[in-house]
SEDREN-645411 format. One record per residue (C-alpha): x, y, z; residue in three letters. Coordinates in steps of 0.1 Angstrom, whole numbers, plus 2048, in hexadecimal, padded with zeros to 3 digits. Example, Ala and Ser with C-alpha at 12.3 -4.5 7.8 and 13.67 -1.06 7.14 Angstrom:
2
87B7D384Eala;8897F5847ser;
! end
This chain:
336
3A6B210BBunk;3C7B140C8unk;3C9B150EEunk;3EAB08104unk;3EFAF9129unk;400AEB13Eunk;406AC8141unk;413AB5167unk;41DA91169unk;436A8C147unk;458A7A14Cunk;45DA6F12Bunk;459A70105unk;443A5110Aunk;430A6A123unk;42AA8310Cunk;41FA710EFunk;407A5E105unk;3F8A8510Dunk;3F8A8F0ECunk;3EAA700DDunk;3CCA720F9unk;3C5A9A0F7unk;3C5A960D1unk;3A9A7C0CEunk;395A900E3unk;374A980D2unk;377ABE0C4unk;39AABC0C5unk;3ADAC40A1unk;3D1AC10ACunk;3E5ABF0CAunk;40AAC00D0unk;41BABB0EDunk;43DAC70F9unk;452AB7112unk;469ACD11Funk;453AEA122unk;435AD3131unk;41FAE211Funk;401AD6107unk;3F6AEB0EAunk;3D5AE30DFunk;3C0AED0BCunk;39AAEC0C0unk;37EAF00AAunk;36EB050C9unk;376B0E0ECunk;377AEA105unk;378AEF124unk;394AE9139unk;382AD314Funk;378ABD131unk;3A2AB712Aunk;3A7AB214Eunk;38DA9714Funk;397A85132unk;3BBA80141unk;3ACA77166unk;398A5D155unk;3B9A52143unk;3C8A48162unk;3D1A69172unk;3F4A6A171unk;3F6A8B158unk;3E2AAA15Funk;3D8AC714Eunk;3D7AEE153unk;3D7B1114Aunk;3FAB1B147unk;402B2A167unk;3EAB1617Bunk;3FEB03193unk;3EFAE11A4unk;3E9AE41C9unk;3FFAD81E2unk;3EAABD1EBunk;3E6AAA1CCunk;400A8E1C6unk;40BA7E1A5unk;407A5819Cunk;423A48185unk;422A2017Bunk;444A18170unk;4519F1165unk;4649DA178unk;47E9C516Cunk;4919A6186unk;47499C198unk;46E976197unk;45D9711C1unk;4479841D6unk;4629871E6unk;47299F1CCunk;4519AF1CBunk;4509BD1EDunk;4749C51F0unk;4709DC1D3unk;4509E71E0unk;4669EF202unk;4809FC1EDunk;46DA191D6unk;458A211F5unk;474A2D20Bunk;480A401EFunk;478A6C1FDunk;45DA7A1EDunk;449A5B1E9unk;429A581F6unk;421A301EDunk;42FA181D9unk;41D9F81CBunk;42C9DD1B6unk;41B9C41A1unk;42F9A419Dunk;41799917Funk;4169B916Cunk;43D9BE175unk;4359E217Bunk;4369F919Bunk;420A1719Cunk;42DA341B3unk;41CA531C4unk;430A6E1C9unk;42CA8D1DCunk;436A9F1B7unk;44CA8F19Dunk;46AA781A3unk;480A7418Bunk;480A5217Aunk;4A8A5417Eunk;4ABA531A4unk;494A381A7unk;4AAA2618Dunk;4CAA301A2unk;4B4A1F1C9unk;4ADA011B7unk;4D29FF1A5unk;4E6A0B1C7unk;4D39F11D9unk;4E09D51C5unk;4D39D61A3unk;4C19B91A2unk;4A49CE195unk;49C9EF181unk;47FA03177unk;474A1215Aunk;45AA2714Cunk;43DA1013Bunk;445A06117unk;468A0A115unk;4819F110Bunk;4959E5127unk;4BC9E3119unk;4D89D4128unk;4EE9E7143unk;5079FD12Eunk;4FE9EE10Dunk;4E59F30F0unk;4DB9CC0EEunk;4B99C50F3unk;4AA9AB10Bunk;4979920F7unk;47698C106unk;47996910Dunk;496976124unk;49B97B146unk;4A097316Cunk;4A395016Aunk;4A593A187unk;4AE91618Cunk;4AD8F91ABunk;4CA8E51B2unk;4CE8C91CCunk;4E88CF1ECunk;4F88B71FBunk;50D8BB219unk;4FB8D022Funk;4EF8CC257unk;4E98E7266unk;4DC90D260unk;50391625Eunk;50A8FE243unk;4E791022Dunk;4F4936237unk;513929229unk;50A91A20Aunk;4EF936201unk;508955206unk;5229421F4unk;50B9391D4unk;4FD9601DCunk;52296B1D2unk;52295B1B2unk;52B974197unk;50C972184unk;4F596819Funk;4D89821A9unk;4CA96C1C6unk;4D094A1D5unk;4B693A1EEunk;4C2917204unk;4A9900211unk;4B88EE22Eunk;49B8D4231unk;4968D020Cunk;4C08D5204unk;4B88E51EBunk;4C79041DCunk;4AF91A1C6unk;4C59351B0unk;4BC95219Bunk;4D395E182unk;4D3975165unk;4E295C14Cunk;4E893A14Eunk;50592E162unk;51390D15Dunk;50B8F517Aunk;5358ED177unk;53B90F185unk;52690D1A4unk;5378EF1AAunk;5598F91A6unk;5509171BEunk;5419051DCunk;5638EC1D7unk;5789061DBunk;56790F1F8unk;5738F3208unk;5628D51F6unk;5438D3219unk;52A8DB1FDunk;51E8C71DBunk;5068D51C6unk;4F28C11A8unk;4D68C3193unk;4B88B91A7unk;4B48901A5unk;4DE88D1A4unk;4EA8911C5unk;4F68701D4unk;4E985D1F2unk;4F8865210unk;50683E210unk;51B8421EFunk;52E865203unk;55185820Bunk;559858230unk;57E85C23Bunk;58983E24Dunk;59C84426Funk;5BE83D276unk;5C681B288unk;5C58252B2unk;5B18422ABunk;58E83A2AEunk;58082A2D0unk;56381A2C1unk;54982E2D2unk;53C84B2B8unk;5258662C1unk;50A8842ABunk;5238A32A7unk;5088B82B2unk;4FD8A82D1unk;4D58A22C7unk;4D588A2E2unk;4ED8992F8unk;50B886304unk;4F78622F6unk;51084E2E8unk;5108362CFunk;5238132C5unk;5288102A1unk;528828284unk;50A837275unk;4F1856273unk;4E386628Funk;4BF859290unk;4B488129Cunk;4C9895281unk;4D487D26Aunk;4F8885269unk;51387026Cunk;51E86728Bunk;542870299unk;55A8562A9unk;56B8632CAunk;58E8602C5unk;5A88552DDunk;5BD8732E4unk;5D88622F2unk;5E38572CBunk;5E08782BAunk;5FE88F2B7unk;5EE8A92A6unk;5DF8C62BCunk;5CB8D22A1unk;5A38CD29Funk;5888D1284unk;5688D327Bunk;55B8AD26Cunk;5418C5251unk;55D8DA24Cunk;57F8D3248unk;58F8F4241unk;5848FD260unk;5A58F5277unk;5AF901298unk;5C88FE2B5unk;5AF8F42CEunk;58F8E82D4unk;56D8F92CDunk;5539022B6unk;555904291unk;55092728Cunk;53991D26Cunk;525906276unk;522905297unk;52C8DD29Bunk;5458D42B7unk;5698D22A9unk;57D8AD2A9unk;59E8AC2A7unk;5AE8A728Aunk;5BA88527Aunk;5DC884270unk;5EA87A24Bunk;5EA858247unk;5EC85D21Funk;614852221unk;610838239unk;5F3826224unk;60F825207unk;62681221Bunk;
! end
């Protein structure tokens, strides 16, 4: 006898040979073929199973397909439950943000990711398609993408395969030329911006710089970017970057300096100081005060950041650090 039902929960070819595969090894079972556009499950049987016995047998398979007399449609109350894969992850951080992510998505009930497994597994108040979670995760910044179980990630617009040895990969560099929260907000958006780069996370304390790429990116061309960004910022492999001695200092102009030198960001307030050195709170070097009455220029800057330049005194607007006023040329007068 040859009976056919309804089958709830498909999304895929992968889906329905799963069903097929499962309602055929049934015991009593001679054939069954499933199609998926109708959703429907047509079943040959040596004698008459119950339709309880099918719906058991894919409840105990994990419940995400049902089955039921054509016709028969579930009640509003039940939900569906999908497991999908994940691709990007490398944190928990990535975890929960595209826990966050699917769960806000309308329609869905729960969303919970496994970082391990790489897979997310969705209930739904009734079926999602796989494409608009594909579209949330790619309109948020595409970091990550989701597919169904088993399938072959490819590579955006192209037919090329991802080898399994690849993926995210993510690499520490040292940072040199940082002092304050400014100078890491900086650094990380400007690394962030990298084409290339998925995620870049500064460590202030550490100066450290921990980046996640697709591909590998030459360190050459982080350090190219960060000196056109003014040349503040050095980055090297971890172990490289040079003591904080062996950084030239610029030397000031004859008349210019008073002798007394003082912490740019005021850890001990106005405490002044009588040679050169570091600030025994912060570390950084300290500033000579300058004798205004020699400087022609009206322009000041930032010490950390020298493209910074303004007309008048104040703050540097990326670092916070009280502007100085800017030393003039002396590069023809040292040629004389």
């Amino acid at each position: 006898m040859t009976h056919t039902y309804s089958i709830s929960g498909m999304t895929c070819n992968g889906c329905r040979s799963h069903v097929e595969k499962t309602l055929s090894n049934i015991e009593g079972v001679i054939s069954a073929s499933v199609n998926l556009e109708k959703k429907e499950a047509t079943i040959e049987m040596d004698k008459h199973i119950p339709l309880e016995k099918l719906q058991k047998v894919l409840k105990d398979d994990g419940g995400k397909y049902s089955i039921d007399n054509l016709g028969d449609q579930p009640h509003l109350s039940d939900t569906m439950r999908h497991s999908y894969s994940i691709s990007g992850m490398t944190c928990n951080g990535c975890r929960s943000h595209v826990e966050k992510t699917l769960s806000n998505i309308e329609g869905v009930i729960s969303a919970s990711v496994n970082l391990e497994k790489k897979e997310a597994t969705i209930e739904m108040e009734k079926l999602i398609p796989l494409e608009k979670f594909q579209k949330v995760l790619k309109d948020e910044g595409g970091k990550y993408s989701i597919h169904n179980l088993g399938e072959d990630f490819k590579l955006k617009d192209t037919d090329e395969e991802i080898p399994a040895s690849a993926g995210i990969m993510t690499h520490t560099y040292s940072i040199s030329g940082m002092t304050c929260n400014g100078c890491r907000s900086h650094v990380e958006k400007t690394l962030s911006n990298i084409e290339g780069v998925n995620n870049a996370t500064v460590n202030l304390e550490k100066k450290e710089a921990t980046i996640e790429m697709e591909n590998h990116i030459p360190l050459e061309k982080f350090q190219k970017v960060l000196k056109d960004d003014g040349g503040t910022y050095s980055i090297y492999n971890l172990g490289e970057a040079p003591a904080p001695s062996e950084i030239k200092k610029e030397k000031l102009p004859k008349g210019v300096g008073t002798g007394v030198f003082y912490c740019p960001m005021h850890c001990e307030g106005d405490k002044t100081y009588d040679k050169a050195g570091d600030c025994p709170v912060c570390g950084m070097d300290l500033v000579e005060e300058q004798n205004l009455s020699v400087i022609t220029t009206e322009q000041w800057t930032c010490p950390m950041h020298p493209e910074v330049v303004q007309d008048e005194a104040g703050s540097c607007p990326i670092c916070g650090m009280d502007l100085v006023p800017k030393q003039p040329d002396l590069s023809s007068e040292e040629k004389t």
